[in-house]
C-alpha positions in Angstrom: 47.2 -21.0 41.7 47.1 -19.6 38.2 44.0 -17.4 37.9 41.2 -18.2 35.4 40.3 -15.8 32.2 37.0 -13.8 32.5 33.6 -15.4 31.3 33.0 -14.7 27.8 36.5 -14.2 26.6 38.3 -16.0 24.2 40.6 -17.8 26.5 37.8 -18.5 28.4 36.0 -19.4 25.5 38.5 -21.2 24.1 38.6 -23.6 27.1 34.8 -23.9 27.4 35.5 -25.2 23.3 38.3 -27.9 24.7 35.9 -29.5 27.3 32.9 -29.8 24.7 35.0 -31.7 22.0 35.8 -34.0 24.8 32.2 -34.6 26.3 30.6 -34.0 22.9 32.3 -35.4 20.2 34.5 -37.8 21.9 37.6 -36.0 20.5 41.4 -37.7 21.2 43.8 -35.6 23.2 45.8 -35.0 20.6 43.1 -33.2 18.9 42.0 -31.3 21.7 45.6 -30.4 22.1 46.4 -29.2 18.5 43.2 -27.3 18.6 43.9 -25.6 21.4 47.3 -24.9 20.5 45.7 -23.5 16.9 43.5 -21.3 18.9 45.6 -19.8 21.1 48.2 -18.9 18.5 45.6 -17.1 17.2 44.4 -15.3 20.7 48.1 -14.4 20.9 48.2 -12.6 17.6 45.2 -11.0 18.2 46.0 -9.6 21.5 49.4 -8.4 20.2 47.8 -6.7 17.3 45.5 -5.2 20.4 42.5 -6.3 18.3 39.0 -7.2 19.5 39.9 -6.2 22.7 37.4 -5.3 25.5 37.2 -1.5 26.7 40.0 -2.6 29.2 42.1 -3.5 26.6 43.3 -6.8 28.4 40.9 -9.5 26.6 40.2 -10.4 23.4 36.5 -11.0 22.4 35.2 -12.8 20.4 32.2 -11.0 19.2 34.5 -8.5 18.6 37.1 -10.2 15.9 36.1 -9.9 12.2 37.1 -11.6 8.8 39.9 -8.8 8.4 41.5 -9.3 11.6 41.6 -13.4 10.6 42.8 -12.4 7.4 45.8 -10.9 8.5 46.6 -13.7 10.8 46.3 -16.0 8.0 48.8 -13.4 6.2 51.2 -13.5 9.0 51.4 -16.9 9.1 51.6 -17.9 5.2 54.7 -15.8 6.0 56.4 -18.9 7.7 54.1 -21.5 7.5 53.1 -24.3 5.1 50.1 -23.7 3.5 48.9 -27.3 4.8 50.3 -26.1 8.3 48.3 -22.7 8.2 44.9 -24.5 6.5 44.9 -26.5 9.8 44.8 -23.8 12.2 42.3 -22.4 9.8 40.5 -25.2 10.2 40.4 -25.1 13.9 39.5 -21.5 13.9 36.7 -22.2 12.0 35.5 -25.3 14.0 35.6 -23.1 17.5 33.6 -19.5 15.9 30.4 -22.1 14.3 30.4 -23.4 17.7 30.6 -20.1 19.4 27.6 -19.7 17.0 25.6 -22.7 18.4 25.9 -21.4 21.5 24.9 -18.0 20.6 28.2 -16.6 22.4 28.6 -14.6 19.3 25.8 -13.6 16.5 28.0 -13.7 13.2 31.1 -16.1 11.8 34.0 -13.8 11.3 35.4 -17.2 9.3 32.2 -17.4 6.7 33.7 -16.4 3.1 37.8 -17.2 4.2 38.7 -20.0 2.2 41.4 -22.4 3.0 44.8 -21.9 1.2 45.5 -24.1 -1.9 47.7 -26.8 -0.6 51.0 -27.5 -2.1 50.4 -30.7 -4.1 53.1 -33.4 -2.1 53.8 -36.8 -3.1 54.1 -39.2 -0.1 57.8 -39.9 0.8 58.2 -44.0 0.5 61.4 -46.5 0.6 61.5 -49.3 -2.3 61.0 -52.8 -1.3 64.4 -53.4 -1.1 65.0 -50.5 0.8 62.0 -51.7 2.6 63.7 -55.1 3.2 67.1 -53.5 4.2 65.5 -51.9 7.1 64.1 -54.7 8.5 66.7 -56.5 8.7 68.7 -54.2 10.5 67.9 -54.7 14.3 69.6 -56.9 15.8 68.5 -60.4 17.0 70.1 -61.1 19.5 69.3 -58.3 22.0 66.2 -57.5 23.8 65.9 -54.0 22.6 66.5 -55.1 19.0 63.9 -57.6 19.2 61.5 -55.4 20.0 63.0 -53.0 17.6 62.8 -55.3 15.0 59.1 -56.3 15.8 58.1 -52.4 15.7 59.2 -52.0 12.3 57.6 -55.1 10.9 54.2 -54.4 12.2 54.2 -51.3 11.1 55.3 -52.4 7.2 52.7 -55.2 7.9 50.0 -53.4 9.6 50.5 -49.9 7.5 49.7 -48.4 11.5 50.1 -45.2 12.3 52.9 -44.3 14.7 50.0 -43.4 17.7 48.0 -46.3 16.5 51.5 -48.7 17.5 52.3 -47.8 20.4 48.5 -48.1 22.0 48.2 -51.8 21.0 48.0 -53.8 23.5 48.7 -58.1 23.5 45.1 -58.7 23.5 44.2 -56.6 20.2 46.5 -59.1 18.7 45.3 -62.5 17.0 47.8 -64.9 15.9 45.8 -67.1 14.8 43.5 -65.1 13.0 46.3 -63.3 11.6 44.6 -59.8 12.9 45.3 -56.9 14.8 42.8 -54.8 16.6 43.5 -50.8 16.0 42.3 -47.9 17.3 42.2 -45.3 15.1 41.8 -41.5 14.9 38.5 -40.3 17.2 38.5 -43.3 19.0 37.5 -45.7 15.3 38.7 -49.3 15.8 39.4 -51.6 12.9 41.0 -54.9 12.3 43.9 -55.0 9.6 46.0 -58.2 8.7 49.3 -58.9 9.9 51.8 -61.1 8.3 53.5 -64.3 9.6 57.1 -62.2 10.1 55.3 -59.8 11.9 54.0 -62.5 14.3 57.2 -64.5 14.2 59.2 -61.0 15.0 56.7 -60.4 18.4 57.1 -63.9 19.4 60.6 -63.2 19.9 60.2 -59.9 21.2 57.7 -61.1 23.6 60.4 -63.9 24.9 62.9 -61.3 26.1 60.5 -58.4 28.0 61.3 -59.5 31.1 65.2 -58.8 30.4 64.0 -54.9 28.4 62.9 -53.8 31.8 64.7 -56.0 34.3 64.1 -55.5 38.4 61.0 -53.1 37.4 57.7 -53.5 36.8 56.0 -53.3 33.4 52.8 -52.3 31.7 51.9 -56.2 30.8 49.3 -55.0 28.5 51.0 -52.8 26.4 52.7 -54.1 23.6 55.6 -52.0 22.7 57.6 -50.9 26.0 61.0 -49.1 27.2 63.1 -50.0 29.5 61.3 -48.4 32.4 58.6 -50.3 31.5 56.0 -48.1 30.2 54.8 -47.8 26.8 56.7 -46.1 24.1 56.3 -42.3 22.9 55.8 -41.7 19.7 58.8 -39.6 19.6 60.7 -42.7 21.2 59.7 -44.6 17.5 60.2 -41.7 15.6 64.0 -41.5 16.9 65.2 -45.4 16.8 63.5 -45.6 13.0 65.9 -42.5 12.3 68.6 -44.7 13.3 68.0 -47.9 11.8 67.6 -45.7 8.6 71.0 -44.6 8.7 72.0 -47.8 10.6 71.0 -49.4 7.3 72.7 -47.2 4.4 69.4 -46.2 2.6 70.1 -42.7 0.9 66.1 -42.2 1.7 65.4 -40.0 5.1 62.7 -41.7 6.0 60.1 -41.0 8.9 57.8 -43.6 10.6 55.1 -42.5 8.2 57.1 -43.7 5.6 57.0 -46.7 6.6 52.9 -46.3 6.4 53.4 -44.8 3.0 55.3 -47.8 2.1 53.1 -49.8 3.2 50.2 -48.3 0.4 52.4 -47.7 -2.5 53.5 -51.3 -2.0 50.2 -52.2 -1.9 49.2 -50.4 -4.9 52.0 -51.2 -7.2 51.3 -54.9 -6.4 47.5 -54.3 -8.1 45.3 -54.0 -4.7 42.3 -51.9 -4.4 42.2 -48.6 -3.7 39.6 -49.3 -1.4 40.6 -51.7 0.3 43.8 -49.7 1.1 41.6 -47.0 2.4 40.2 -49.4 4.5 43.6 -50.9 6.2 44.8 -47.0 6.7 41.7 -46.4 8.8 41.1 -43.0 5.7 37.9 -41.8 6.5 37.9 -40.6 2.7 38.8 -42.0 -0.5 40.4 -38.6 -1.1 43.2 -39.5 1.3 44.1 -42.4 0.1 44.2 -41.2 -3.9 47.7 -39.6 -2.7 49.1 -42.9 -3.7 47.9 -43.5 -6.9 49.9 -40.4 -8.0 53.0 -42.5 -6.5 51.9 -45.5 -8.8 51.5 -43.1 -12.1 54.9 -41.7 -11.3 56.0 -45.6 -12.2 53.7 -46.4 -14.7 55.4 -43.7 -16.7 58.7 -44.9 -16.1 57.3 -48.1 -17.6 55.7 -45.9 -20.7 59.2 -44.1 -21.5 61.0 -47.3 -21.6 58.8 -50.0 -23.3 56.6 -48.5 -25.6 57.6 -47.6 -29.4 56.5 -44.0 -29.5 57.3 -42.9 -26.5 
């Protein structure tokens, strides 16, 4: 039985952090997991750099760390990080020392005065609609396992879904005859997007031929999206057979199953909808996130500029 870290040290601490976004602010796993994962990076730096240490020199405390020690964690990891990667686990430092704060486990923020690293400005990676189109068709029809292959791709061009978002729906979220889908969203946010009639058309069909995906086993019958054991696709299970209808389909673009979100927006945009309103179908809790795409869009209205207009 692996034995538990002393009260009032970080790794103690640091789990104590864990079970209060869960009860307290209804956090997903996959944020308590990255969180943690943040944090205890940065216990193991710490401890290696034999920093904030107790007079045993065998935990890290808390109380004890200070802006300089964070600093040169942050240094150490600009050194092979991202900038975007290292603001996270910035981030997540920051989140657990104000709640150490709350709780009066510590009386100063070591974080207060570190700002977050500039990000590197990124334009969204996105296929063309006929690249968009090309990929689509590329499952094949007549199998079980391409029918539903074919159906994840289209609901996730249709839907603009996130990967974790596709693989949690379930049949009831989904109204044909409404045309909607029910999704749940980061932090447990539900909304309703539209879906289109190929989108429908491709799950009817996928929906015909589940019982020979998983044959002599049982299956999840909720769950919408499933292997061949039965139980619900992994996100890394989408993000693999998109990589191979991508190169299955010729397009020079590598593209992820966030591309296919992207897609989803820029297509969006270029065809004149809100910004808005695509902010509200990507489930963006800020406008801010969804402005990405309007860089996409000036990127083509330029193109248009160079080529049409007289002084250009």
């Amino acid at each position: 039985m692996e034995s538990q870290p002393p009260a009032g040290t970080m790794l103690a601490l640091i789990a104590e952090f864990e079970r209060a976004l869960v009860a307290e602010d209804n956090a997903s796993a996959h944020t308590v997991r990255n969180y943690g994962s943040d944090l205890r990076q940065l216990h193991g730096f710490l401890h290696a750099q034999r920093v904030g240490l107790d007079d045993d020199g065998r935990n890290v405390l808390p109380e004890r760390v200070d802006h300089l020690a964070l600093r040169a964690f942050l240094t150490d990891l600009l050194r092979r990080n991202r900038k975007s990667s290292v603001g996270r686990k910035l981030s997540a430092t920051k989140v657990f020392f104000r709640f150490l704060l709350r709780r009066s486990l510590i009386t100063r923020d070591p974080t207060a005065g570190i700002g977050t690293p500039k990000k590197e400005q990124q334009l969204p990676v996105h296929l063309t609609v006929d690249d968009m189109f090309r990929l689509l068709d590329t499952p094949p029809k007549d199998t079980p396992a391409g029918r539903r292959d074919r159906a994840i791709l289209e609901v996730m061009y249709s839907c603009g879904v996130r990967v974790s978002e596709l693989i949690g729906l379930d049949w009831e979220d989904i109204d044909a005859q409404l045309e909607l889908v029910r999704v749940r969203g980061k932090g447990g946010k539900e909304r309703l997007v539209p879906i289109g009639a190929k989108a429908l058309a491709a799950l009817a069909a996928y929906r015909e031929r589940i019982a020979e995906l998983c044959p002599r086993r049982l299956h999840d019958e909720g769950a919408v999206f499933l292997n061949r054991r039965g139980a619900r696709l992994t996100t890394r299970s989408v993000a693999r057979l998109v990589d191979h209808y991508v190169m299955a389909s010729g397009i020079a673009t590598k593209a992820s199953p966030h591309a296919l979100r992207h897609s989803f927006a820029t297509h969006l945009l270029s065809a004149g909808a809100d910004l808005r309103a695509i902010q509200e179908l990507l489930g963006h809790s800020s406008l801010s996130t969804t402005q990405k795409y309007t860089h996409v869009n000036l990127d083509q209205l330029m193109s248009v500029y160079d080529k049409a207009h007289p002084r250009a």
